[in-house]
C-alpha positions as CSV (number, residue, x, y, z in Angstrom):
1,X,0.0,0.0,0.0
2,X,1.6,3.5,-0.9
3,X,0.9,6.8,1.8
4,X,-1.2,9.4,0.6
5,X,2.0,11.3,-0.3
6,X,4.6,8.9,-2.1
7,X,8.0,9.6,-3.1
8,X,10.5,8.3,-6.0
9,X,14.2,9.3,-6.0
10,X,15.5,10.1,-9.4
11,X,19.1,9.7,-8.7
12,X,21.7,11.2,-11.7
13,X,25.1,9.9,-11.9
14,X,27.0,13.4,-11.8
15,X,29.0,13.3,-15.3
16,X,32.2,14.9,-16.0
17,X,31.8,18.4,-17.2
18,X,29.2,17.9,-19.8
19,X,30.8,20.4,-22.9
20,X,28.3,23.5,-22.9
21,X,30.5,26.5,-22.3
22,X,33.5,26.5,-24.3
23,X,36.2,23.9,-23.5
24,X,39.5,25.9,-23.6
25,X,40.9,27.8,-20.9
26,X,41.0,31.5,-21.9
27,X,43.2,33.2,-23.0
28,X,44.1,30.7,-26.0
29,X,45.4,31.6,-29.0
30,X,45.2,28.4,-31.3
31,X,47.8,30.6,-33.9
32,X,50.4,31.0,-31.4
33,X,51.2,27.3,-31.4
34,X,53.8,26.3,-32.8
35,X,53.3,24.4,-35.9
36,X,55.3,21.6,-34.8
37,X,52.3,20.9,-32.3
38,X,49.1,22.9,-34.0
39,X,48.0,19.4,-34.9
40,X,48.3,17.9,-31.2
41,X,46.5,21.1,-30.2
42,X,44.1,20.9,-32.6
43,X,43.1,17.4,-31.6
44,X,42.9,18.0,-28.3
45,X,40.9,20.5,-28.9
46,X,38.3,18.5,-30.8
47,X,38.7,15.7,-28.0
48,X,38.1,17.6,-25.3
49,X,34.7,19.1,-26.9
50,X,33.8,15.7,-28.1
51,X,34.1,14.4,-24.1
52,X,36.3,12.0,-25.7
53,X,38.7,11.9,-22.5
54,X,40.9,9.1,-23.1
55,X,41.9,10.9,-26.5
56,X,42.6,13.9,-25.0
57,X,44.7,12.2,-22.2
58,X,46.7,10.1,-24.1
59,X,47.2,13.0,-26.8
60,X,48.7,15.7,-23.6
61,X,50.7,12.2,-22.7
62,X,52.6,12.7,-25.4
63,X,52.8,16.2,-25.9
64,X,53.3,17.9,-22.6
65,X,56.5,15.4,-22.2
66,X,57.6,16.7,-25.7
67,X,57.1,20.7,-24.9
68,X,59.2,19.7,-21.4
69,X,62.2,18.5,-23.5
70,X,61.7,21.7,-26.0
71,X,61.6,24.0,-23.1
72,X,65.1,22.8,-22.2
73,X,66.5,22.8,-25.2
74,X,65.5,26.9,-25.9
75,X,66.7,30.3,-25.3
76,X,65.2,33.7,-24.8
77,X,62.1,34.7,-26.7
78,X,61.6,30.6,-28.2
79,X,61.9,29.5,-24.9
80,X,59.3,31.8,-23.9
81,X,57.0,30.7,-26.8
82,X,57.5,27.1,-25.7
83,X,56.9,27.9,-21.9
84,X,54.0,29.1,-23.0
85,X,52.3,26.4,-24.7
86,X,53.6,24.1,-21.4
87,X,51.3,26.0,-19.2
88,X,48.3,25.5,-21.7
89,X,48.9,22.2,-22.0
90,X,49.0,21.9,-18.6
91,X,45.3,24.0,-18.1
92,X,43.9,21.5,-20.7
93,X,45.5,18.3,-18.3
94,X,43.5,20.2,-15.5
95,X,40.3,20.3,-17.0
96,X,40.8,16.5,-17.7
97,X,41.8,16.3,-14.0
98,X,38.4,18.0,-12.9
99,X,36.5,15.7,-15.1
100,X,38.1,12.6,-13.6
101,X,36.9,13.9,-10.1
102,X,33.7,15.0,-10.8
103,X,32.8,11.5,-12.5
104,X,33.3,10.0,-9.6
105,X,30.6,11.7,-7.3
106,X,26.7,10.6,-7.5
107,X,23.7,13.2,-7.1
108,X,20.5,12.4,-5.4
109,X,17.8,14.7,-4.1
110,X,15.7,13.6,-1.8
111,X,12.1,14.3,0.0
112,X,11.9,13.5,3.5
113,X,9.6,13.2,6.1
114,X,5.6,12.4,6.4
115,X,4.3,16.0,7.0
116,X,4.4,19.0,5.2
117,X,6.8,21.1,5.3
118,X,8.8,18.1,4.2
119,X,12.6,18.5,4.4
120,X,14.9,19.0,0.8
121,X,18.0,16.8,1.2
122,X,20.6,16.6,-1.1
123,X,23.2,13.8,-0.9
124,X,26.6,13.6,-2.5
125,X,28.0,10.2,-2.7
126,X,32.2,10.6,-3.6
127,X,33.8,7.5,-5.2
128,X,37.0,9.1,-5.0
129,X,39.9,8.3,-2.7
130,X,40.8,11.1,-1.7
131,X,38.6,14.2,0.2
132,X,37.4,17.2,-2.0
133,X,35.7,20.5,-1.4
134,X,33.3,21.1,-4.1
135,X,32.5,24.8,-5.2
136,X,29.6,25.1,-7.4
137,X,28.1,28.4,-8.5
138,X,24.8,29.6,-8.1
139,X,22.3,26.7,-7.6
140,X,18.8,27.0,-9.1
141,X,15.8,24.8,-7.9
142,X,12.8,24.4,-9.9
143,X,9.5,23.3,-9.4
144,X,7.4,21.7,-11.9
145,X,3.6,20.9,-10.7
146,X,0.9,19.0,-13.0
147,X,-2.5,18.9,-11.5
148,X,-5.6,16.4,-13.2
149,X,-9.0,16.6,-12.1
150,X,-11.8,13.8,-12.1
151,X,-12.8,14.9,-15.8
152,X,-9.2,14.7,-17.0
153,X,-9.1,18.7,-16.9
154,X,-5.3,19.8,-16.4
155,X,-3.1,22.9,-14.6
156,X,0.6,22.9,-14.8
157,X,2.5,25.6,-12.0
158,X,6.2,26.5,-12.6
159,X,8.6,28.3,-9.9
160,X,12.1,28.5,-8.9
161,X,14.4,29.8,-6.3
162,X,18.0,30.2,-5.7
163,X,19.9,28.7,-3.2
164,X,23.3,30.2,-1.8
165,X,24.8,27.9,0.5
166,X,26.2,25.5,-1.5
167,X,29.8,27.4,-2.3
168,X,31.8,25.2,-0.6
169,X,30.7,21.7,0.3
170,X,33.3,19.1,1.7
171,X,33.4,15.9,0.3
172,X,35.3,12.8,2.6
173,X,36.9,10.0,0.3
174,X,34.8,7.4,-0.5
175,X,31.9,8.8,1.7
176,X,28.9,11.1,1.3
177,X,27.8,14.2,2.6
178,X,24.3,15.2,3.0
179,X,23.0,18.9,2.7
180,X,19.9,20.2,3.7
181,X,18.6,22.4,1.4
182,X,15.7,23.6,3.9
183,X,11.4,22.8,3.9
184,X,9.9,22.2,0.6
185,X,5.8,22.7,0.8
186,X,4.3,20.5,-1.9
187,X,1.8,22.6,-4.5
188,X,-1.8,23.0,-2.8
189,X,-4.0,19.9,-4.7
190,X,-7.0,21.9,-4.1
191,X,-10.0,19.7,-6.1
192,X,-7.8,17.8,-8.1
193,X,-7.3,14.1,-7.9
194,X,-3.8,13.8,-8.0
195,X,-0.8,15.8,-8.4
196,X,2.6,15.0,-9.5
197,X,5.5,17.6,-8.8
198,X,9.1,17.6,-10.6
199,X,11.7,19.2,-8.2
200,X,15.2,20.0,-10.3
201,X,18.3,21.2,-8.5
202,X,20.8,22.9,-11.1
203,X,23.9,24.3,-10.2
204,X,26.4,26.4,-12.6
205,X,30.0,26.3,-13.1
206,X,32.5,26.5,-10.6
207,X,35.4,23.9,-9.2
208,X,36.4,21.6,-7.1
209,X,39.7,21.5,-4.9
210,X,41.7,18.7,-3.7
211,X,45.0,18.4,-2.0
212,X,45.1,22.5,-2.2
213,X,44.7,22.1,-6.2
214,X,41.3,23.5,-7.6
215,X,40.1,22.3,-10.8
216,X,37.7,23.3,-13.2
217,X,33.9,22.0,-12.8
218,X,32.3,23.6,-15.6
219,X,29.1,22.1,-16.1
220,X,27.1,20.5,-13.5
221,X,24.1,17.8,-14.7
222,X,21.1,17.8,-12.8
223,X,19.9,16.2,-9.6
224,X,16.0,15.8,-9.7
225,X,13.4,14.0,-7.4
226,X,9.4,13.6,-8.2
227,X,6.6,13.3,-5.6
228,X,2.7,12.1,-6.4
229,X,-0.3,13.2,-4.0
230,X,-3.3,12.2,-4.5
231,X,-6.5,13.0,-3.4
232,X,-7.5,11.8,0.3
233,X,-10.8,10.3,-0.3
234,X,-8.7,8.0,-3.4
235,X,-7.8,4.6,-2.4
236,X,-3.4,4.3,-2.4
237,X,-2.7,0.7,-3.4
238,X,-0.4,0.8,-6.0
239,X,-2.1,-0.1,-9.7
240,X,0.0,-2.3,-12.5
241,X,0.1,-0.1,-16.4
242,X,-2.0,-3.6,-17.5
243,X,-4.8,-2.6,-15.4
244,X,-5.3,1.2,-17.2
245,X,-4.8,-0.1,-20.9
246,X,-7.2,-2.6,-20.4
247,X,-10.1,-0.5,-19.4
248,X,-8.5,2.0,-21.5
249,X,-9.1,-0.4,-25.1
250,X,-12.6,-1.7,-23.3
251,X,-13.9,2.2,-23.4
252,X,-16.8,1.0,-21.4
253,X,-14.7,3.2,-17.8
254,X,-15.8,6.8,-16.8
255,X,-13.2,9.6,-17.3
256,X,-12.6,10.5,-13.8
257,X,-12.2,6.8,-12.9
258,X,-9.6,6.4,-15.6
259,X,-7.7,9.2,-14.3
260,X,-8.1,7.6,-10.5
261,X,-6.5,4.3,-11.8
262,X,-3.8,6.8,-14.3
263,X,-2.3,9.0,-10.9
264,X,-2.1,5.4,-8.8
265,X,0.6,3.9,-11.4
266,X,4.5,4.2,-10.0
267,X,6.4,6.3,-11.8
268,X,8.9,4.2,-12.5
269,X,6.6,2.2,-14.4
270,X,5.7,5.4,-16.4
271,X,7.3,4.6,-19.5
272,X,5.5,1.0,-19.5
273,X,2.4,2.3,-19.4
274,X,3.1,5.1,-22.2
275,X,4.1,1.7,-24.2
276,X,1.1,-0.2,-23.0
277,X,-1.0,2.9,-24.6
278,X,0.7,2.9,-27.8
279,X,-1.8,0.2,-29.3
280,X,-5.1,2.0,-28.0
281,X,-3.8,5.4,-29.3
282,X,-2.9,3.9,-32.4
283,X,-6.5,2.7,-33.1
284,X,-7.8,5.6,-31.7
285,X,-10.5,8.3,-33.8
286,X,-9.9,11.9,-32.4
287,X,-12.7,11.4,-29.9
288,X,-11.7,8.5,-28.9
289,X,-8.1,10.3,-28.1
290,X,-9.7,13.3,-26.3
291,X,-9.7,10.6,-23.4
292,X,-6.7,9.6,-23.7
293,X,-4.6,12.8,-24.0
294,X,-5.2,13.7,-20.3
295,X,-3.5,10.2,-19.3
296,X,-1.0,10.6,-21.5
297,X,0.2,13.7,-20.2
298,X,0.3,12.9,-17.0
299,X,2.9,10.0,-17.9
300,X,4.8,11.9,-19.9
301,X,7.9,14.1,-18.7
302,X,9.2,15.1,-22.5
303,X,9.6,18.7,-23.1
304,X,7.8,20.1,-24.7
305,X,5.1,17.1,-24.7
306,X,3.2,16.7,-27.7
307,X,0.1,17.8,-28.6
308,X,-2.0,16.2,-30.6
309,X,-3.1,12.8,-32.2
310,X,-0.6,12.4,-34.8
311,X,2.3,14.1,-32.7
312,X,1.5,11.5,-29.8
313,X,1.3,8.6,-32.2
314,X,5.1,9.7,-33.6
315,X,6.0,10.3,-30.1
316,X,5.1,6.9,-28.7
317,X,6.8,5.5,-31.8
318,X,10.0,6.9,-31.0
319,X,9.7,5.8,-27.6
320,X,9.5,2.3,-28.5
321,X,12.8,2.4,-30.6
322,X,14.3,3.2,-27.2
């Protein structure tokens, strides 16, 4: 039997500096290089925006050992050309550094508690052997609310808000630190039968430091957590997807009924049931799908959803070529 207020973690494994903001340490001058190694900058270049890491590791293996040499071998303004390409070599090594580190932590966001105002946890796990401080920049939260009534009718509520204590968090090795972000109060359900509410956490680009080193964290992936309330007067056992497409292809089950058996599915089974529907939305005349839609909305999380017979038939086509 599920509470009145249930709860599913959408954990995200926290990936190395996703490529959004330009890769390359400013200021770089690709024409400065020398064009003895404008090829191995050049394809570090391309590796590192491709997130092709190992290429860009094994490419700096090769040519930071060869700019050391050079460096030894000049004098006066050509050593000072070489010196310089060392040290961006060496910002380029760092950024591969900070990805290494950063791919190692997980992200969770987390609901707790069984009243309102519930608590906002955020939980860092570090796979890393070694302790790090982590300094994001500023961290957004958003709130995404859907709300269904018993005919189907729909109401979707945005809102964000900025948090500012997480500039410097300390991370032990191999453990995980938990944050409290502060009390979240769910959207008000008013006379709808069920709500389902999307909490995101973004954060923007900042570092991390380790060992008195601080390396680049550029771009930070998302840490999200959903909650479903549902009416009180509903009953809370948890429904299987077979159960909806069933009385779904029957057509013989009122609306708000339908939409009491939709908002009782787990979410992890979302998907399965937005497959299970493919088949009655296939066969479906428009009126026919003007009962469906509602249902189909509330399973979906693609943005922007569809709208529309066709677009949801092409839709749920994609989504069963995985």
């Amino acid at each position: 039997m599920l509470p009145r207020l249930f709860i599913w973690f959408l954990p995200l494994i926290l990936a190395a500096c996703v490529a959004r903001a330009p890769q390359a340490p400013a200021p770089f001058d690709l024409a400065s290089v020398s064009p003895r190694h404008r090829a191995a900058f050049v394809g570090l270049l391309e590796a590192l925006e491709n997130q092709e890491n190992q290429a860009a590791e094994d490419i700096l293996a090769r040519l930071i050992p060869q700019l050391e040499l050079e460096l030894e071998e000049q004098e006066g303004a050509k050593q000072t050309e070489v010196r310089w390409q060392v040290r961006a070599a060496k910002r380029f090594e760092r950024i591969l550094k900070g990805r290494a580190r950063m791919a190692s932590l997980i992200f969770q966001l987390e609901l707790h508690g069984d009243r309102a105002p519930r608590s906002l946890i955020l939980t860092i796990k570090n796979r890393w052997p070694a302790p790090m401080e982590l300094r994001p920049g500023p961290a957004i939260l958003s709130q995404q609310a859907l709300l269904i009534g018993p005919n189907g009718e729909g109401a979707e509520m945005a809102s964000s808000r900025a948090f500012l204590s997480l500039e410097e968090m300390e991370l032990p090795p191999l453990g995980t630190l938990t944050v409290n972000l502060g009390p979240h109060r769910a959207s008000a359900l008013g006379g709808a039968l069920g709500l389902r509410e999307t909490l995101v956490l973004r954060m923007g680009a900042g570092g991390l430091l380790e060992g008195g080193e601080l390396y680049p964290a550029q771009t930070w992936p998302e840490a999200s957590c959903m909650q479903i309330q549902l009416a009180a007067f509903l009953p809370n056992g948890v429904l299987a997807p077979s159960e909806l497409v069933r009385q779904v292809e029957t057509g013989q089950m009122g609306m708000s009924a339908l939409v009491e058996r939709a908002i009782r599915i787990a979410p992890e089974r979302y998907r399965e049931t937005l497959l299970g529907l493919r088949g009655p939305v296939g066969r479906a005349t428009p009126e026919m799908f003007s009962r469906m839609e509602p249902l189909l909305r509330w399973f979906c999380s693609h943005d922007p959803r569809p709208s529309g017979l066709e677009a949801w038939r092409e839709h749920l086509f994609r989504l069963s070529q995985g």
